[in-house]
Wavefront OBJ file of the C-alpha trace (Angstrom):
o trace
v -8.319 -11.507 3.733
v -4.767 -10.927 5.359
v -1.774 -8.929 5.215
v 0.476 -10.399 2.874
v 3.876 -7.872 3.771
v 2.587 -5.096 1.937
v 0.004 -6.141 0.327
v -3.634 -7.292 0.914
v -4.275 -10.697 -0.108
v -6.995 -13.793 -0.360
v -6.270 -16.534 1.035
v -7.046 -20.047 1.451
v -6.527 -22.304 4.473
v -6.094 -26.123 4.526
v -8.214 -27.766 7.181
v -5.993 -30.668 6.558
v -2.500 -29.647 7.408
v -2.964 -25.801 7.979
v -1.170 -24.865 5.177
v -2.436 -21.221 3.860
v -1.943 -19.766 0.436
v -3.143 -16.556 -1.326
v -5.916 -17.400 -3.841
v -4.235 -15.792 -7.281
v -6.686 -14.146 -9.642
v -6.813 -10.651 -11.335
v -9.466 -8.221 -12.603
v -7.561 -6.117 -15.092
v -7.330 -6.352 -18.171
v -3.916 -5.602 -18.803
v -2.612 -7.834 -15.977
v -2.042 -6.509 -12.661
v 1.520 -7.006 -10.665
v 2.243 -9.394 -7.800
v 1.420 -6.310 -5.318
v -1.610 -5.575 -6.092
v -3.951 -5.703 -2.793
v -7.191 -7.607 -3.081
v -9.712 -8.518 -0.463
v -12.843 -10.511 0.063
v -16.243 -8.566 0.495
v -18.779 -11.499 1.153
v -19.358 -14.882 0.272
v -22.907 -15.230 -2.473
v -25.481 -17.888 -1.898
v -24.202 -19.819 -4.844
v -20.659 -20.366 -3.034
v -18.669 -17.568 -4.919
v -17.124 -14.295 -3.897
v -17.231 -10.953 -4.113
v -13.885 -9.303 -4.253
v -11.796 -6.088 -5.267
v -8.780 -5.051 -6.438
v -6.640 -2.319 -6.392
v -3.161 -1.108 -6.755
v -1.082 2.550 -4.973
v -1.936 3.955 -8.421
v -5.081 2.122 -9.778
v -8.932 2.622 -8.237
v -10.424 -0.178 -6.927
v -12.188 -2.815 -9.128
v -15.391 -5.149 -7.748
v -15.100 -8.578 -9.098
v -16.286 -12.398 -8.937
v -15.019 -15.647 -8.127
v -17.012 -18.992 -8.932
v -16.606 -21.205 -5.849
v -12.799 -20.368 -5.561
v -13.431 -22.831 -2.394
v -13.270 -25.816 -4.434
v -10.143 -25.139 -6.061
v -9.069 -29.021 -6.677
v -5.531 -28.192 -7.117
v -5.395 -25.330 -9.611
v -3.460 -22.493 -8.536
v -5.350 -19.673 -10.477
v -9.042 -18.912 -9.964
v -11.135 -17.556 -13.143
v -12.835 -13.476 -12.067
v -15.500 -11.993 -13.785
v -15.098 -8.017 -13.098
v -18.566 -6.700 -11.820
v -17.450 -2.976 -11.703
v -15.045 -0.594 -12.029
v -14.917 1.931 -9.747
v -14.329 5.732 -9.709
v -10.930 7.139 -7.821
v -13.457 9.679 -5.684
v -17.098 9.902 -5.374
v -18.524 11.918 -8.227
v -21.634 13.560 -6.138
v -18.713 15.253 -3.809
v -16.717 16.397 -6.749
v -18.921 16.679 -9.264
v -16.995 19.369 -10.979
v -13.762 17.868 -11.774
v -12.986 16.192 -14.728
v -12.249 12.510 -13.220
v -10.917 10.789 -16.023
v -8.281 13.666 -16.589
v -7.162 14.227 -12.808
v -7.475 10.352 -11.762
v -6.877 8.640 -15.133
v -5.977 4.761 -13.458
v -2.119 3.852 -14.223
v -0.851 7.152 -15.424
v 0.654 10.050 -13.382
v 2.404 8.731 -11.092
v 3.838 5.022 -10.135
v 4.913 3.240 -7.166
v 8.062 0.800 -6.110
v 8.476 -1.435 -2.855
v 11.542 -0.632 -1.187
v 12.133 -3.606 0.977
v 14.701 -3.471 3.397
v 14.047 -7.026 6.114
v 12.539 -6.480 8.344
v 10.824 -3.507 7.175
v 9.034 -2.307 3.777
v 7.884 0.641 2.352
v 5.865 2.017 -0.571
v 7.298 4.655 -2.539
v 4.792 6.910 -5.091
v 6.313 8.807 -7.740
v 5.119 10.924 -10.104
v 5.692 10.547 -13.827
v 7.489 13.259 -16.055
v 9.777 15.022 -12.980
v 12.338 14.643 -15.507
v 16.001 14.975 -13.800
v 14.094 17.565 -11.115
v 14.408 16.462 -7.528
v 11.753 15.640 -5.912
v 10.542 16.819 -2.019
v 9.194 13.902 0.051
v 6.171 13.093 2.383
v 7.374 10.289 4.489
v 3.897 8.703 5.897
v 4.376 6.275 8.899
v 1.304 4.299 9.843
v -0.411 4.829 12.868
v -1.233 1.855 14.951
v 1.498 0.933 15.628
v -0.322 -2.719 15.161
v -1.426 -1.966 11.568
v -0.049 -1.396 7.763
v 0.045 0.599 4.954
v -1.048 -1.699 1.881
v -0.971 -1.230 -1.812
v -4.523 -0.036 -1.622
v -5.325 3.088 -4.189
v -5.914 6.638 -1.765
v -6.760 9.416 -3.869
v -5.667 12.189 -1.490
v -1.896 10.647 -1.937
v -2.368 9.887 -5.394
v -3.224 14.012 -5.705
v -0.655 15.120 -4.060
v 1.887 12.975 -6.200
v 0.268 13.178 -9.213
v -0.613 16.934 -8.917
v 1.675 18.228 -6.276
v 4.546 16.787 -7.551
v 5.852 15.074 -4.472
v 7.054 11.876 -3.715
v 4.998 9.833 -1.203
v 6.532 7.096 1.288
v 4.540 4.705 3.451
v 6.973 2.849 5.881
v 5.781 -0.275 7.249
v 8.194 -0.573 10.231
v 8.563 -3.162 12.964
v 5.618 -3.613 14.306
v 3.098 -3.781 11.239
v 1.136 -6.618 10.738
v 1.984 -8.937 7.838
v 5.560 -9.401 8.407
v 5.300 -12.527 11.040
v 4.928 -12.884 14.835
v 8.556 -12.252 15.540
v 8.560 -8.508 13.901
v 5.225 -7.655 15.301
v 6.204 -8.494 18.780
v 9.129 -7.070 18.538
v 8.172 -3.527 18.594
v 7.053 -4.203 22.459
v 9.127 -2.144 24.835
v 10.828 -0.859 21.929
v 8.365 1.887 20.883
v 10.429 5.028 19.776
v 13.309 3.509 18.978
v 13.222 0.557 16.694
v 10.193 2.074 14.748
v 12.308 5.317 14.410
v 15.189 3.410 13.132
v 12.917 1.819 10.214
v 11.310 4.956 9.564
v 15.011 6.444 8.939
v 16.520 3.721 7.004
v 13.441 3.826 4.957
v 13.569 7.441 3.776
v 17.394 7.249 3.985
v 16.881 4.338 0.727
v 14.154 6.438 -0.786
v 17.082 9.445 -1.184
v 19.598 6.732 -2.284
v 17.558 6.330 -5.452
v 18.527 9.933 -6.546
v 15.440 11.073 -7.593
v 14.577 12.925 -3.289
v 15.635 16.203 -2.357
v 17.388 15.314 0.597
v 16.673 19.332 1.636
v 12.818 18.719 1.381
v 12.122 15.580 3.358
v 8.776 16.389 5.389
v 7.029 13.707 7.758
v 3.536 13.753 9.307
v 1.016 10.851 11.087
v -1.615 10.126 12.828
v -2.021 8.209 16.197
v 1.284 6.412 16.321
v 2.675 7.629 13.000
v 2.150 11.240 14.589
v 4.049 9.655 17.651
v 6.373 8.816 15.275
v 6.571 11.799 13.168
v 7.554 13.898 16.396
v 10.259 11.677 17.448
v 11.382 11.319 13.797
v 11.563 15.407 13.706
v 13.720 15.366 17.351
v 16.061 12.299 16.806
v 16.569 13.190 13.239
v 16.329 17.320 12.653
v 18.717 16.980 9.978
v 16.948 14.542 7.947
v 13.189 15.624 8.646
v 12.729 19.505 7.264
l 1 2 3 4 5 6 7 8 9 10 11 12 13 14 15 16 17 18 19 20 21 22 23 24 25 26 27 28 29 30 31 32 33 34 35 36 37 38 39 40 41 42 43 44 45 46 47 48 49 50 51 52 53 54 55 56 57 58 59 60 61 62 63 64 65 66 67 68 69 70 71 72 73 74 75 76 77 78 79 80 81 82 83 84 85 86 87 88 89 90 91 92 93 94 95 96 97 98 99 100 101 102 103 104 105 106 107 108 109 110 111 112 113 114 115 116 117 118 119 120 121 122 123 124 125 126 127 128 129 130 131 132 133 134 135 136 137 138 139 140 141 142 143 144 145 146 147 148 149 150 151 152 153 154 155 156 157 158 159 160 161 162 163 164 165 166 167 168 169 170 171 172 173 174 175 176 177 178 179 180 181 182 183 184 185 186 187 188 189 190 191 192 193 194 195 196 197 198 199 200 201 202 203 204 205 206 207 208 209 210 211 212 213 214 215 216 217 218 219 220 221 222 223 224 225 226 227 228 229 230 231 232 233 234 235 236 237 238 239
């Protein structure tokens, strides 16, 4: 499994000339999009694969490949989904109603802004109707790491239920993007991060759905590093 820009992704490697490719399957049934994040769990005795799937607004589902090793040229390997699992464990919230507050695909969606060299992942929540919306701008920390389409139930809550617009940037620096835009955050730390972080939320308000007024940030590890220096550069922007 590797980061595939913003996305998770299998992927195969050619011994032969190096060559790597994502391995393309899907374990919806309706069809999942080209960023949904899937990863390899472990490789069964018989040569298959256990895998999952999952999308910003979709819990993750645990599925099968037959020997997706010996591909012989196709380009699309045949899942069998295994399970399909809850948004949040029901023993720690037994008392909600999860197929009501976490219903997979409804309540909120999700768009990639992409912006070279940077991309972000915006969450929206369905039925705002013309109302503005505030924003949670969510740098990763790291600074070495990203934000994938993964589902996370505490941000699909606070879209789906809180109303509020969710951004993960994935600035310069995140893995996934290449050599050249990891490395280039080196020395740079503060400044060229900032700058993505900005632009990012800057094109999230361009889509005229944000409340430029109620644009809040917050992070851990480096995205807290970030958030601070996003609320000093940038008082006007971060509330």
């Amino acid at each position: 499994t590797t980061q595939w820009g913003c996305t998770s992704k299998v992927v195969l490697i050619s011994l032969d000339d190096g060559t790597v490719s994502p391995i393309k399957f899907d374990l919806s049934d309706n069809g999942c999009s080209e960023s949904a994040s899937q990863q390899l769990m472990c490789i069964t005795g018989d040569g298959g694969v256990v895998v999952t799937q999952s999308e910003a607004n979709r819990p993750t589902l645990l599925g099968y490949l037959q020997q997706p090793l010996r591909m012989n040229g196709k380009n699309t390997e045949t899942s069998r989904l295994l399970a399909d699992l809850p948004p949040i464990s029901s023993t720690s919230c037994s008392s909600l109603q999860l197929d009501t507050w976490f219903k997979p695909g409804v309540g909120y969606s999700y768009r990639i802004i992409s912006e070279p060299p940077i991309q972000a992942i915006l969450l929206v929540p369905e039925n705002h109707k013309k109302d503005m919306l505030p924003l949670i701008v969510v740098p990763h920390g790291g600074p070495h790491s990203c934000t994938s389409t993964i589902y996370v139930p505490s941000y699909g809550f606070l879209c789906k239920h809180g109303k509020y617009a969710i951004l993960h940037v994935n600035y310069r620096g995140s893995s996934g993007f290449g050599q050249a835009a990891l490395e280039s955050l080196a020395g740079n730390a503060g400044s060229l991060d900032v700058i993505d972080v900005v632009e990012a939320t800057r094109q999230a308000i361009k889509s005229g759905i944000i409340d430029p007024d109620r644009v809040g940030i917050c992070g851990g590890s480096h995205g807290g590093f970030l958030a601070g220096h996003c609320i000093g550069q940038h008082p006007d922007l971060f509330k």
